[in-house]
py3Dmol code that shows the C-alpha trace and the ligand (Angstrom):
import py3Dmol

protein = """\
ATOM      1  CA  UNK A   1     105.135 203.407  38.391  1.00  0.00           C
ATOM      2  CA  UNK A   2     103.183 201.620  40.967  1.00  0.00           C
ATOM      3  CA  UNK A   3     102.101 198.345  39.998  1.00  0.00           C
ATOM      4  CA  UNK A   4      98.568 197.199  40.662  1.00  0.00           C
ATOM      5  CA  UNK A   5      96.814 193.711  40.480  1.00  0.00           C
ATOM      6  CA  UNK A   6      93.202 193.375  40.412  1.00  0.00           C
ATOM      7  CA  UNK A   7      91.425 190.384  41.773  1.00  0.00           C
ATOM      8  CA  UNK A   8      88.163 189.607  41.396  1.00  0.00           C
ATOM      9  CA  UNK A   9      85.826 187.042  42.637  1.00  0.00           C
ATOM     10  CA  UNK A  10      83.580 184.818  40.750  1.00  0.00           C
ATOM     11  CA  UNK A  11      80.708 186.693  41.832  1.00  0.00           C
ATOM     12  CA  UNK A  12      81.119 189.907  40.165  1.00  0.00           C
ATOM     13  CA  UNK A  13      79.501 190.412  37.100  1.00  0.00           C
ATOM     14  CA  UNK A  14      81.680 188.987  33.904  1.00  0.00           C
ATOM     15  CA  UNK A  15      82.279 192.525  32.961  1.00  0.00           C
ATOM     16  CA  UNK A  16      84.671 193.189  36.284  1.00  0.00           C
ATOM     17  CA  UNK A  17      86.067 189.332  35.670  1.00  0.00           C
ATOM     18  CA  UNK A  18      87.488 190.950  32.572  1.00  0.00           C
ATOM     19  CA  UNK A  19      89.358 193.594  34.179  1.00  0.00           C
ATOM     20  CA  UNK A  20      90.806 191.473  36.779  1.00  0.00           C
ATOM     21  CA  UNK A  21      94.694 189.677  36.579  1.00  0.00           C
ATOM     22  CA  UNK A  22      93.128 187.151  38.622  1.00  0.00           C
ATOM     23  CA  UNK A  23      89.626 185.715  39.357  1.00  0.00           C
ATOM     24  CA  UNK A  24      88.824 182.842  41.290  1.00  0.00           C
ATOM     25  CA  UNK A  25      87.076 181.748  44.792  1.00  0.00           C
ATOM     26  CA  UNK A  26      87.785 183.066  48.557  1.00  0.00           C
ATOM     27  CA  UNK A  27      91.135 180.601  48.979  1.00  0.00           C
ATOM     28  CA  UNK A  28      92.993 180.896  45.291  1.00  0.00           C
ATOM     29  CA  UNK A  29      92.246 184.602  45.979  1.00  0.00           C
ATOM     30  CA  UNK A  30      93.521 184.634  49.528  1.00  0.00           C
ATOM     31  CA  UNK A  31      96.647 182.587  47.735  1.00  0.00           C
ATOM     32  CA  UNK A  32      97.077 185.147  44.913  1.00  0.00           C
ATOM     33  CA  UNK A  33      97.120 187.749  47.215  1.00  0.00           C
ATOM     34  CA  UNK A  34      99.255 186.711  49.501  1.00  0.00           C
ATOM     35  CA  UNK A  35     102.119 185.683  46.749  1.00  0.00           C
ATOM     36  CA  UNK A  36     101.239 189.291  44.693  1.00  0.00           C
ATOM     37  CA  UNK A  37     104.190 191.545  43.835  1.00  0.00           C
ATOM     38  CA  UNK A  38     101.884 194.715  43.488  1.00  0.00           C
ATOM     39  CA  UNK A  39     102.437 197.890  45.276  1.00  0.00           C
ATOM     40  CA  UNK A  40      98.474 198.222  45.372  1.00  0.00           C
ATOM     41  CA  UNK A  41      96.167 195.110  44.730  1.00  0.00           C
ATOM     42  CA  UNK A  42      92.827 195.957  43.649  1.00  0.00           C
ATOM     43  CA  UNK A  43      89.906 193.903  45.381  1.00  0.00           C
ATOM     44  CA  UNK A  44      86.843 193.201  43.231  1.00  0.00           C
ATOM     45  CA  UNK A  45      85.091 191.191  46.007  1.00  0.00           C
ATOM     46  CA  UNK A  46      83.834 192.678  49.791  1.00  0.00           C
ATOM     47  CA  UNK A  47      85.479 194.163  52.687  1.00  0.00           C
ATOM     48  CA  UNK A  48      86.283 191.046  54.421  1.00  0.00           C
ATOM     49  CA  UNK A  49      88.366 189.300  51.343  1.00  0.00           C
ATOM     50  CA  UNK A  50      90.462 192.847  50.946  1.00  0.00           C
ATOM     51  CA  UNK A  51      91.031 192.657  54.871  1.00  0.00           C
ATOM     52  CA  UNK A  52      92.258 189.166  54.402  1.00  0.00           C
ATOM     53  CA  UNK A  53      94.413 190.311  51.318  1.00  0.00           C
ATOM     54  CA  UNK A  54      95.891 192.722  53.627  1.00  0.00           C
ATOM     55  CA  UNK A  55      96.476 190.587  56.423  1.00  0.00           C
ATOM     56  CA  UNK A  56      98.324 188.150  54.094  1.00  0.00           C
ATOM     57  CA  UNK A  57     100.100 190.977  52.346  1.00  0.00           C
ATOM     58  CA  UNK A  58     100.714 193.809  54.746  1.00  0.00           C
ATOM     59  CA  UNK A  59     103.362 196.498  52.909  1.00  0.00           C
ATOM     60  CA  UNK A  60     100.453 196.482  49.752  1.00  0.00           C
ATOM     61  CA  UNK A  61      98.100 198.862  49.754  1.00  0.00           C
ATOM     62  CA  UNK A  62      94.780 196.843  49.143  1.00  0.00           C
ATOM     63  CA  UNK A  63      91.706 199.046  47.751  1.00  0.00           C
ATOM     64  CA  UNK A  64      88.081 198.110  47.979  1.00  0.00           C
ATOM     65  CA  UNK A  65      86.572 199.381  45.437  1.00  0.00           C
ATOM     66  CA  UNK A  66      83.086 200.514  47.319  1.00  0.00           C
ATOM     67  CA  UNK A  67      82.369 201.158  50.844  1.00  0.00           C
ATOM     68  CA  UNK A  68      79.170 199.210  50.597  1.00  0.00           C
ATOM     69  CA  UNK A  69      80.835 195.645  49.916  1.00  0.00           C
ATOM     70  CA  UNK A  70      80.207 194.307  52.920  1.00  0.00           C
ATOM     71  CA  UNK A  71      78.665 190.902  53.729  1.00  0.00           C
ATOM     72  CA  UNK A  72      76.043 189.791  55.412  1.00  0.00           C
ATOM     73  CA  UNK A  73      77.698 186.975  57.902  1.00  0.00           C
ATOM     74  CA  UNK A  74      79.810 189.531  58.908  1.00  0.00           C
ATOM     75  CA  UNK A  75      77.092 192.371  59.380  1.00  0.00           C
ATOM     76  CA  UNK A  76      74.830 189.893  61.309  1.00  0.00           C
ATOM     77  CA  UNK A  77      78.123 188.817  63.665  1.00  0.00           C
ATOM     78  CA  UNK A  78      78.703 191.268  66.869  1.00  0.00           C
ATOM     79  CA  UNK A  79      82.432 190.634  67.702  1.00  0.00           C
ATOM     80  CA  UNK A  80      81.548 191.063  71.275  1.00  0.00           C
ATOM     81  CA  UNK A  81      78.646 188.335  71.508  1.00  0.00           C
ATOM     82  CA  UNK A  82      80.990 186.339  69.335  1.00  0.00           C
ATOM     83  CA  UNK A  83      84.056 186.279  71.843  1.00  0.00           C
ATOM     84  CA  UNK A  84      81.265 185.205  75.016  1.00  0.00           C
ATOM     85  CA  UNK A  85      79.881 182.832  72.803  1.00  0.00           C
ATOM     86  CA  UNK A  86      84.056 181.822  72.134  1.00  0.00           C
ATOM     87  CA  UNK A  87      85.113 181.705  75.819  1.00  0.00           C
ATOM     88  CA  UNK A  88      81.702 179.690  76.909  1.00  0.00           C
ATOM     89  CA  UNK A  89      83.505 176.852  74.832  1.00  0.00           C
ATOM     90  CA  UNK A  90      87.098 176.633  76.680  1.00  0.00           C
ATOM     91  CA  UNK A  91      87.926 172.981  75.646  1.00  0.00           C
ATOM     92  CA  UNK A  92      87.248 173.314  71.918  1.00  0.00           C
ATOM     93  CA  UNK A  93      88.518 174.487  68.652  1.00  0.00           C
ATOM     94  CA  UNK A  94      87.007 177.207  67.103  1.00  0.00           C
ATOM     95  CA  UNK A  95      86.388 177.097  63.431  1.00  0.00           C
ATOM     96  CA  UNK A  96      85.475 180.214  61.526  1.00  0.00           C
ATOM     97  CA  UNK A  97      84.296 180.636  57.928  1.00  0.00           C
ATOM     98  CA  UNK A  98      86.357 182.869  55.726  1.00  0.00           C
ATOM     99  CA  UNK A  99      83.279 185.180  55.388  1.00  0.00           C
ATOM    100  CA  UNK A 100      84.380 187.071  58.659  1.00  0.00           C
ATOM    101  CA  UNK A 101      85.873 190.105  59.540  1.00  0.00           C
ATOM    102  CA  UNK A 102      89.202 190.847  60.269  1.00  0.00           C
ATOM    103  CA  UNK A 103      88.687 190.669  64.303  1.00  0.00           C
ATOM    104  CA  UNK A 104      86.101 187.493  64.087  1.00  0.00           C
ATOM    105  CA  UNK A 105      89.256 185.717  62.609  1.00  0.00           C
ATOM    106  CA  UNK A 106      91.362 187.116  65.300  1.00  0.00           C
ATOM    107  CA  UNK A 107      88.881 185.091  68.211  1.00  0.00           C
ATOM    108  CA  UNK A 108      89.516 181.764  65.827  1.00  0.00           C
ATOM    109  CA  UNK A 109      91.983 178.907  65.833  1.00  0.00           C
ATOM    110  CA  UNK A 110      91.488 178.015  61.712  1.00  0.00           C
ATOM    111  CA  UNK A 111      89.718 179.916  59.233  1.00  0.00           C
ATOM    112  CA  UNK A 112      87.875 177.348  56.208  1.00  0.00           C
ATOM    113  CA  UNK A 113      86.842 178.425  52.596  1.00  0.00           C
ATOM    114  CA  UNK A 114      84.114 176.285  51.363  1.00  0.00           C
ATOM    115  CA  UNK A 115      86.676 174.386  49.551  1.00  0.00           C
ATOM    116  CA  UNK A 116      88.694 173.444  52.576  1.00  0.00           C
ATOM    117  CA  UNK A 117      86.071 173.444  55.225  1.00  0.00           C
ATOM    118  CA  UNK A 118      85.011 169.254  55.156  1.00  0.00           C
ATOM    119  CA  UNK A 119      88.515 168.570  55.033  1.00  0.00           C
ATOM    120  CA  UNK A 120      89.642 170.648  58.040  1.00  0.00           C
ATOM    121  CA  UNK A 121      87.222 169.774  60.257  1.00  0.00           C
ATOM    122  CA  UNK A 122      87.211 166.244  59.202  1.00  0.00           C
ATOM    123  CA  UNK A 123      91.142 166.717  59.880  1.00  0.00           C
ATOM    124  CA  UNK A 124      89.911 168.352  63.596  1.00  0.00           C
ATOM    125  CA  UNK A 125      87.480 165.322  64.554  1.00  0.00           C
ATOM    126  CA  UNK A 126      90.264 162.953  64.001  1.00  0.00           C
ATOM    127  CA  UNK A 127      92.757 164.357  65.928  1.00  0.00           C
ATOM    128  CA  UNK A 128      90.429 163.939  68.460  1.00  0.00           C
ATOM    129  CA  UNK A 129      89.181 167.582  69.109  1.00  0.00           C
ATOM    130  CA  UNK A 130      85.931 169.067  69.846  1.00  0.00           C
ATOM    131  CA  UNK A 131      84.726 171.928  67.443  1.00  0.00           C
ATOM    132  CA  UNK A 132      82.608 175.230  67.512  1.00  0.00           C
ATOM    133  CA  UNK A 133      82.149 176.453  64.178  1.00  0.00           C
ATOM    134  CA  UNK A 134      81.131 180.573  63.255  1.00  0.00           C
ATOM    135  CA  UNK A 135      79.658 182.069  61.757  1.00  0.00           C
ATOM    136  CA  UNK A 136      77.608 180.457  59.060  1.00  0.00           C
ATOM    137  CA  UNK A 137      74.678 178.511  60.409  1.00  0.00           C
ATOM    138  CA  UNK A 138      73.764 176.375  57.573  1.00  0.00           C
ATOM    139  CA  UNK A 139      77.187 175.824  56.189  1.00  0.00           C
ATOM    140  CA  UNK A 140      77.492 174.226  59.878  1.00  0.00           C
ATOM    141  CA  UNK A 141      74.290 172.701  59.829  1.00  0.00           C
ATOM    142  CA  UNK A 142      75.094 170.765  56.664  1.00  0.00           C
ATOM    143  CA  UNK A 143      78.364 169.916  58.143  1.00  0.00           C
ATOM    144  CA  UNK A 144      76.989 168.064  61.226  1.00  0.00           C
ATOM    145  CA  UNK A 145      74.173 166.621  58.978  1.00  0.00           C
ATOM    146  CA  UNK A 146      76.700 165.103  56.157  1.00  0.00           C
ATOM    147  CA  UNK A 147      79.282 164.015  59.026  1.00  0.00           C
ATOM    148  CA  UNK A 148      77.602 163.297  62.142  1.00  0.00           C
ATOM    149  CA  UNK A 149      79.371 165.848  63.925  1.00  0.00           C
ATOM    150  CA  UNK A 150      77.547 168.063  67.236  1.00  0.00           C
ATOM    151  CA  UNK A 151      79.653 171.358  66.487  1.00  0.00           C
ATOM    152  CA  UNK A 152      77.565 173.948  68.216  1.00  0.00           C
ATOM    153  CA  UNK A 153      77.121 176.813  65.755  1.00  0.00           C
ATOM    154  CA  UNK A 154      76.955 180.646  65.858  1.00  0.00           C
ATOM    155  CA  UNK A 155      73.938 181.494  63.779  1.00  0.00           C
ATOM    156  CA  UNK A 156      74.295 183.904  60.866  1.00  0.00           C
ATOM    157  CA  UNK A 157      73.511 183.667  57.319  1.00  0.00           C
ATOM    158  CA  UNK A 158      73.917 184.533  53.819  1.00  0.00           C
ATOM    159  CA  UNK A 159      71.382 186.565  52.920  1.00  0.00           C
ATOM    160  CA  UNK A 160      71.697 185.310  48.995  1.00  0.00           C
ATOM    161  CA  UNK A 161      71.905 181.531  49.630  1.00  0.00           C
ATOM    162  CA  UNK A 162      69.122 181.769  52.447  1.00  0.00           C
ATOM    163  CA  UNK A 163      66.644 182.333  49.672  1.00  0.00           C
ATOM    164  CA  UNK A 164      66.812 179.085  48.305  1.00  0.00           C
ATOM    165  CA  UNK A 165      64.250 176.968  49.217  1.00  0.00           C
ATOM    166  CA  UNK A 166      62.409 173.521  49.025  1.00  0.00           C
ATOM    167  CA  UNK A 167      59.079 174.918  47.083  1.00  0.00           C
ATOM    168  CA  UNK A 168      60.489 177.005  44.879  1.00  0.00           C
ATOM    169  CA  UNK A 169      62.685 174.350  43.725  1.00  0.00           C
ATOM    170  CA  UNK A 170      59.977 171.464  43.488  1.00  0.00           C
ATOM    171  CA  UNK A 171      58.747 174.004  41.157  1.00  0.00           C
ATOM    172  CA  UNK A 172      61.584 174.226  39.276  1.00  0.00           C
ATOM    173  CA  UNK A 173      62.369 170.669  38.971  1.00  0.00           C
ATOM    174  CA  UNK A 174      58.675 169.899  37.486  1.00  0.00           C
ATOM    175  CA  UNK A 175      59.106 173.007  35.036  1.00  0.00           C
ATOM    176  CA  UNK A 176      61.922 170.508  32.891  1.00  0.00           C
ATOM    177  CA  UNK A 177      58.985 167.835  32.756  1.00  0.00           C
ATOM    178  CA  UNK A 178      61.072 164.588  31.705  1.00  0.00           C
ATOM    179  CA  UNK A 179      64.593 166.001  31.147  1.00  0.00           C
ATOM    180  CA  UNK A 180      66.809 164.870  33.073  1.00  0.00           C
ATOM    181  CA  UNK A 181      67.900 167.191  35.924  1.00  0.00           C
ATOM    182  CA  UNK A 182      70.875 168.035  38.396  1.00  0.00           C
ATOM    183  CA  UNK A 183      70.809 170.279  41.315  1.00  0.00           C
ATOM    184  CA  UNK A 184      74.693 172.160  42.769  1.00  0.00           C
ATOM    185  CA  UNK A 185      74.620 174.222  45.160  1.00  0.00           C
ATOM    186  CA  UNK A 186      77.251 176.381  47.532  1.00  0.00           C
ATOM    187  CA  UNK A 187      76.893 174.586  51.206  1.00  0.00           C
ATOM    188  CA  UNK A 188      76.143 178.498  52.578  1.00  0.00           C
ATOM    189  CA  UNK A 189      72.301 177.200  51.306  1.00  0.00           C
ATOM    190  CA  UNK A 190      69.470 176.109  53.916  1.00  0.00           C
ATOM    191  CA  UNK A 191      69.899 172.282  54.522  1.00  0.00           C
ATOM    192  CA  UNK A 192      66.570 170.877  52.915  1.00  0.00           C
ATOM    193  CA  UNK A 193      68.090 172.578  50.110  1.00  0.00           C
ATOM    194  CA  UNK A 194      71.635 170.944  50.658  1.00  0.00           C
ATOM    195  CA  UNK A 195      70.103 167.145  51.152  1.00  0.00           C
ATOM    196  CA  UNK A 196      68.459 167.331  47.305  1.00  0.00           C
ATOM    197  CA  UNK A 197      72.024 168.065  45.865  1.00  0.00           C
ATOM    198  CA  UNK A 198      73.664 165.995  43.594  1.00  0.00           C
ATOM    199  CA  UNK A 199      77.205 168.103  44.371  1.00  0.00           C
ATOM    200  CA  UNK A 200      77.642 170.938  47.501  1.00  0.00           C
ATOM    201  CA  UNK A 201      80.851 172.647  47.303  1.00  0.00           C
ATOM    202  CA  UNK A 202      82.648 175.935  46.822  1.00  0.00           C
ATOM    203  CA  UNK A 203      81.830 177.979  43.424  1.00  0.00           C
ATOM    204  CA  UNK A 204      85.191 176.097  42.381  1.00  0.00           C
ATOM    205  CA  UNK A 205      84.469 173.016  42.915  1.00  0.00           C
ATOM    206  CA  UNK A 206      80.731 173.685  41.426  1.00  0.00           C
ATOM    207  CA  UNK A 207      82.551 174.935  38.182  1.00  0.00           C
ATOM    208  CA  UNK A 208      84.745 171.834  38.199  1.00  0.00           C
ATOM    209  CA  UNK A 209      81.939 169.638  38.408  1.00  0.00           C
ATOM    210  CA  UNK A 210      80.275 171.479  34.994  1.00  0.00           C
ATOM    211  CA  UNK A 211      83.244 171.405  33.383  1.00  0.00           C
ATOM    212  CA  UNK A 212      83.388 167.824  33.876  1.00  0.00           C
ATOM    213  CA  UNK A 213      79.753 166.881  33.173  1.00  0.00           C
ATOM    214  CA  UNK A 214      79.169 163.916  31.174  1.00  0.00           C
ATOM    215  CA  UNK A 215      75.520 162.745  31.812  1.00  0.00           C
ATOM    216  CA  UNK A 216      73.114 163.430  29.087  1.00  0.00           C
ATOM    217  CA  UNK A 217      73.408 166.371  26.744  1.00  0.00           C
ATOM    218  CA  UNK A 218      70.184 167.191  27.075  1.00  0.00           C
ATOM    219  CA  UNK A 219      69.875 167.645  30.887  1.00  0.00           C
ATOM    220  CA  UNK A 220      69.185 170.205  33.077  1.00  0.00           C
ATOM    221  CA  UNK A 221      71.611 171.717  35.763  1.00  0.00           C
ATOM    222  CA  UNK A 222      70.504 174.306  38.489  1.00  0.00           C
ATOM    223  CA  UNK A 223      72.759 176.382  40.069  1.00  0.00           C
ATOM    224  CA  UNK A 224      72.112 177.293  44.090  1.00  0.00           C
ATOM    225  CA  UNK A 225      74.644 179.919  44.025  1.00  0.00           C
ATOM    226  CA  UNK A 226      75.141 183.530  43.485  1.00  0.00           C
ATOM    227  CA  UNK A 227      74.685 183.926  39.332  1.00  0.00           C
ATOM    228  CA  UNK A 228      78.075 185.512  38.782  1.00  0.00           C
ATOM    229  CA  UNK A 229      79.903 181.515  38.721  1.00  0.00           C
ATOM    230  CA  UNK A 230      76.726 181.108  35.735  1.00  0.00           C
ATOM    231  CA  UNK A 231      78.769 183.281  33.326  1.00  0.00           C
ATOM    232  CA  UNK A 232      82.206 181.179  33.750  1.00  0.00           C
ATOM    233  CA  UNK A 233      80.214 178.112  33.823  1.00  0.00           C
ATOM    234  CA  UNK A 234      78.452 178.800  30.604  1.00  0.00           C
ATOM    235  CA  UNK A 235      81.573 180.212  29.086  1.00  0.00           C
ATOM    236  CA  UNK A 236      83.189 176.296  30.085  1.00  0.00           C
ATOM    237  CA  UNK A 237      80.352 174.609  28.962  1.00  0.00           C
ATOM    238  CA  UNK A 238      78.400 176.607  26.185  1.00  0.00           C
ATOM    239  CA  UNK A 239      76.547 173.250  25.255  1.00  0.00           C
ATOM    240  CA  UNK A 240      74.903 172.690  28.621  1.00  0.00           C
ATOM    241  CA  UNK A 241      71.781 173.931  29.752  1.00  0.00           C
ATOM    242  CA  UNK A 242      72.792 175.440  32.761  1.00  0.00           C
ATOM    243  CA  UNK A 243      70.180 177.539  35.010  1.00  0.00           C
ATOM    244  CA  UNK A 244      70.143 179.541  38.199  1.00  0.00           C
ATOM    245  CA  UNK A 245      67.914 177.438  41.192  1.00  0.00           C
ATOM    246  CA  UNK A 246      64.750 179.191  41.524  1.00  0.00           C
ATOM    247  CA  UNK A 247      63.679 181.359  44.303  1.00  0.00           C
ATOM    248  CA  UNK A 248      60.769 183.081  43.685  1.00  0.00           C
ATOM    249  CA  UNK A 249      61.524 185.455  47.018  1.00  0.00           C
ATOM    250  CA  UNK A 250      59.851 188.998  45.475  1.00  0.00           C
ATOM    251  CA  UNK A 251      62.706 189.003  42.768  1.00  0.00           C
ATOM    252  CA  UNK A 252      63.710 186.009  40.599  1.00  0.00           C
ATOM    253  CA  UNK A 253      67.855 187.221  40.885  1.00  0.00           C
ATOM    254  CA  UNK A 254      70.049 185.286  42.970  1.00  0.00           C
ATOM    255  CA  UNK A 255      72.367 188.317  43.398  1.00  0.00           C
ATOM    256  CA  UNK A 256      75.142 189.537  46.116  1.00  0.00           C
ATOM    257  CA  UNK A 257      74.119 193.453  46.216  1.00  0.00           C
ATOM    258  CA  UNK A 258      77.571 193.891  48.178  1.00  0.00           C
ATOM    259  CA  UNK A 259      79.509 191.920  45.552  1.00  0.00           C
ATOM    260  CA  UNK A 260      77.557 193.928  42.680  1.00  0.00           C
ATOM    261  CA  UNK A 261      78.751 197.287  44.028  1.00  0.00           C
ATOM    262  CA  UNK A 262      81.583 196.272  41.919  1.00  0.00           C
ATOM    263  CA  UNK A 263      81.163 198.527  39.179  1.00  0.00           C
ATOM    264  CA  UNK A 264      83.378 199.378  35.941  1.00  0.00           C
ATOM    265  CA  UNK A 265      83.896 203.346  37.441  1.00  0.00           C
ATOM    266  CA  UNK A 266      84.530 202.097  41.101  1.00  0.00           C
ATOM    267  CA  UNK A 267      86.974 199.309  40.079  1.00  0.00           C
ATOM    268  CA  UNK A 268      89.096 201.869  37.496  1.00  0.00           C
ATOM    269  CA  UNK A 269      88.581 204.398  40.551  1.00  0.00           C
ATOM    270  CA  UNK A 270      90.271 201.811  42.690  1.00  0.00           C
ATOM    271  CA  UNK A 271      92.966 200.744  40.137  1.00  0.00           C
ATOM    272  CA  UNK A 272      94.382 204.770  40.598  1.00  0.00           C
ATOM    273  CA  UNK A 273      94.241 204.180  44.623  1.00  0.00           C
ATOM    274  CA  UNK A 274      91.149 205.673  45.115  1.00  0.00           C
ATOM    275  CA  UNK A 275      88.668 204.168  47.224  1.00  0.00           C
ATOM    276  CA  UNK A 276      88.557 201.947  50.104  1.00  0.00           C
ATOM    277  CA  UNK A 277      91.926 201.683  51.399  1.00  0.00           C
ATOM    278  CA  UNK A 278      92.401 198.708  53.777  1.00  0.00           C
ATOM    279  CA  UNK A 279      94.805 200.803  56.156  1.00  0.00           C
ATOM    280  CA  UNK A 280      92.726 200.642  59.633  1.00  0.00           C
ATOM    281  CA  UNK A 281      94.015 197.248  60.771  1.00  0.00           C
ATOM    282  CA  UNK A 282      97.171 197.216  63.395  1.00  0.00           C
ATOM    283  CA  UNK A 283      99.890 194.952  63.373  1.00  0.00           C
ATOM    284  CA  UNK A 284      98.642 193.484  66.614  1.00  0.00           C
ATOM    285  CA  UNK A 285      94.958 192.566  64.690  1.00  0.00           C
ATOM    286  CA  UNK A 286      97.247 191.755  61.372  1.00  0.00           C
ATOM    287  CA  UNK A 287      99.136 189.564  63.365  1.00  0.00           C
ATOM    288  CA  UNK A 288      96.655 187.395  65.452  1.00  0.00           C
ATOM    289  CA  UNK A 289      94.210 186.909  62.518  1.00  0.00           C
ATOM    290  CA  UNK A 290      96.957 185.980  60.444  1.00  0.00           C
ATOM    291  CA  UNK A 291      97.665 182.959  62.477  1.00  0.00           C
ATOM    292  CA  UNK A 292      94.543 180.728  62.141  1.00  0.00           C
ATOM    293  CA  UNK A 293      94.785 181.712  57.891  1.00  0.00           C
ATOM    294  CA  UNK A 294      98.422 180.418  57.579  1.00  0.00           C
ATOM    295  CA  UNK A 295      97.297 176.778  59.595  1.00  0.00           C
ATOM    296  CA  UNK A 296      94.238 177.101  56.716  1.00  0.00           C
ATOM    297  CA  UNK A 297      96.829 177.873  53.827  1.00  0.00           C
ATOM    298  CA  UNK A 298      99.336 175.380  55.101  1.00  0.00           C
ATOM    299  CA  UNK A 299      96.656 172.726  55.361  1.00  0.00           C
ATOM    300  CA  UNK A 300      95.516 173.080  51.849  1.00  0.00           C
ATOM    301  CA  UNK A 301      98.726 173.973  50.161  1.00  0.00           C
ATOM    302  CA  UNK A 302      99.603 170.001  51.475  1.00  0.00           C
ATOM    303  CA  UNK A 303      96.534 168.723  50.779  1.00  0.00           C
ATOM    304  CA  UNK A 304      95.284 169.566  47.400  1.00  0.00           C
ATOM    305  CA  UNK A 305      98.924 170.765  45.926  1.00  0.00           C
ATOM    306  CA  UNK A 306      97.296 174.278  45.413  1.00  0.00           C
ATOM    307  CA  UNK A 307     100.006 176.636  43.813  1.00  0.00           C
ATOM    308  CA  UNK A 308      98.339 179.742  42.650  1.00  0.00           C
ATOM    309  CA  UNK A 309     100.915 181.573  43.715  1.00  0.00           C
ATOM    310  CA  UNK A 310     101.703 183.304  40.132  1.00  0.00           C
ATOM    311  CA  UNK A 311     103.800 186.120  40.186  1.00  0.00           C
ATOM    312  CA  UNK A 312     102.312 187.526  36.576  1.00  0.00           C
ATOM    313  CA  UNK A 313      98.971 188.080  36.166  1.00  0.00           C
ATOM    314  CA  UNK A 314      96.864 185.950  34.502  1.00  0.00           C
ATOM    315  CA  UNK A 315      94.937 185.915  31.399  1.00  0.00           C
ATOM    316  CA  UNK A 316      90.990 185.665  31.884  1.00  0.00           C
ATOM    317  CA  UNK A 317      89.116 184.755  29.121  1.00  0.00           C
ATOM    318  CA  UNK A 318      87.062 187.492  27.007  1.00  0.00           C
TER     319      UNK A 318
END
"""
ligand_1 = """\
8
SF4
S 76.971 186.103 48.527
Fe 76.415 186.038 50.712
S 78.258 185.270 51.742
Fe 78.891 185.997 49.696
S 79.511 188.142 50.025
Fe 77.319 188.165 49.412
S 76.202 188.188 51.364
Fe 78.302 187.518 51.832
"""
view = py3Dmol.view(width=600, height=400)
view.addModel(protein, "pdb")
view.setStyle({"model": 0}, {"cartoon": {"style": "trace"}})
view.addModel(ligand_1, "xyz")
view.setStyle({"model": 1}, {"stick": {}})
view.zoomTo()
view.show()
């Protein structure tokens, strides 16, 4: 009998988390997959993390469980215009975010999570290089704000974080009247946004920093994420008031439609083999996009200690 893991990431709604073996951000993910004995692995997420589970585990079948996960940095990224923009910088590095698609990361030298990104770069600058970074314009943004850096930046977006914004979270801040409050948020959010944090970092590290909260119990914390990381936060931190950052953009949800294609049906579907079935990349595009993920996985294997690689699937709580 064939033996399937499912992954799923924190954005998908807690029902999907339930089904999964494993369930955790763009690199444990990536890490998981990579180390996975399965004969099919199951990808509760979008197109580009199943393309990246097959690049990192080619003789798997990986299934997507709906055609419509895709992502918005990748839909708003022409490959073509991407490699000009790539060859106009000869003498520099070029950084891509893991939200790319399977050829994007073939025109890069490293591929960044938002867990790794400050590190690699900061890792980059030191060495001495100069650095082009794709395709996430405010992640970059933030980056040469926070670090002083002149990366010049391909401009796409995340059409989730990109709602956040300045007024509506003045708004929100004077709703709490005197409570104390705290503002996370994922660095894919606009920079005036970014600047009023008290933590930016990856849905991990935001989860982390709930987990370890310690300021007064009766505080506030909003959330300038996608709301899926609001169920495992809560279910880490029942006693916390914890609340998604306002928007007020037409609809008050901060929710990935591609991520919420995801359902119960499509997800069983894709557990039997049916569905999307990452089988259109060639060795040649396996191989050259595989490169700049390795120096990523390399890098942060040594530098944080990371070893998700569990053979048996894990437990996620109910
Ligand atoms: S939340 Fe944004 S970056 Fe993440 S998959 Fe959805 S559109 Fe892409």
């Amino acid at each position: 009998m064939a033996k399937v893991v499912t992954l799923a990431h924190y954005y998908t709604t807690p029902e999907i988390q339930q089904m999964a073996d494993k369930v955790g951000d763009s690199l444990e993910l990536s890490l998981f997959a990579r180390d996975a004995e399965a004969d099919i692995i199951v990808f509760a997420g979008v197109r580009f993390m199943a393309e990246t589970a097959k690049i990192l585990n080619p003789n798997a079948t990986v299934v997507l469980p709906d055609r419509g996960s895709t992502c918005s940095l990748v839909e708003q990224t022409d490959v073509t215009a991407l490699k000009a923009w790539r060859e106009s910088y000869p003498d520099h590095v070029h950084v891509s975010y893991i939200n790319s698609s399977a050829e994007h990361k073939a025109l890069s030298d490293w591929i960044v999570t938002s867990r790794n990104v400050d590190d690699i770069i900061a890792h980059l600058y030191a060495e001495g290089k100069k650095v082009i970074f794709s395709p996430d314009r405010n992640m970059g943004a933030y980056l040469n704000f926070q670090y002083g850096y002149d990366m010049p930046l391909w401009s796409a977006v995340c059409e989730v974080h990109d709602k956040f914004n300045q007024k509506a979270l003045d708004e929100g801040f004077a709703s709490v009247g005197d409570l104390p409050h705290y503002l996370i948020a994922h660095p894919e959010s606009p920079l005036p946004v970014l600047q009023q944090a008290d933590y930016v970092g990856s849905t991990s590290g935001m989860l982390n920093w709930v987990k370890a909260f310690d300021k007064a119990p009766e505080s506030v914390i909003f959330v300038a994420t996608e709301d899926g990381i609001l169920y495992n936060m809560k279910l880490a931190r029942p006693d916390l008031d914890i609340r998604q950052a306002p928007i007020y953009a037409g609809c008050q949800c901060n929710q990935c439609p591609y991520m919420k294609l995801n359902t119960i049906e499509a997800v069983k579907r894709a557990q039997q083999g049916q569905g999307v079935v990452i089988d259109y990349l060639t060795p040649e595009q396996i191989e050259a996009a595989r490169v700049p993920i390795d120096r990523m996985l390399a890098f942060s294997e040594r530098q944080y200690a990371l070893n998700v690689a569990v053979k048996q699937p894990e437990a996620v709580p109910a």
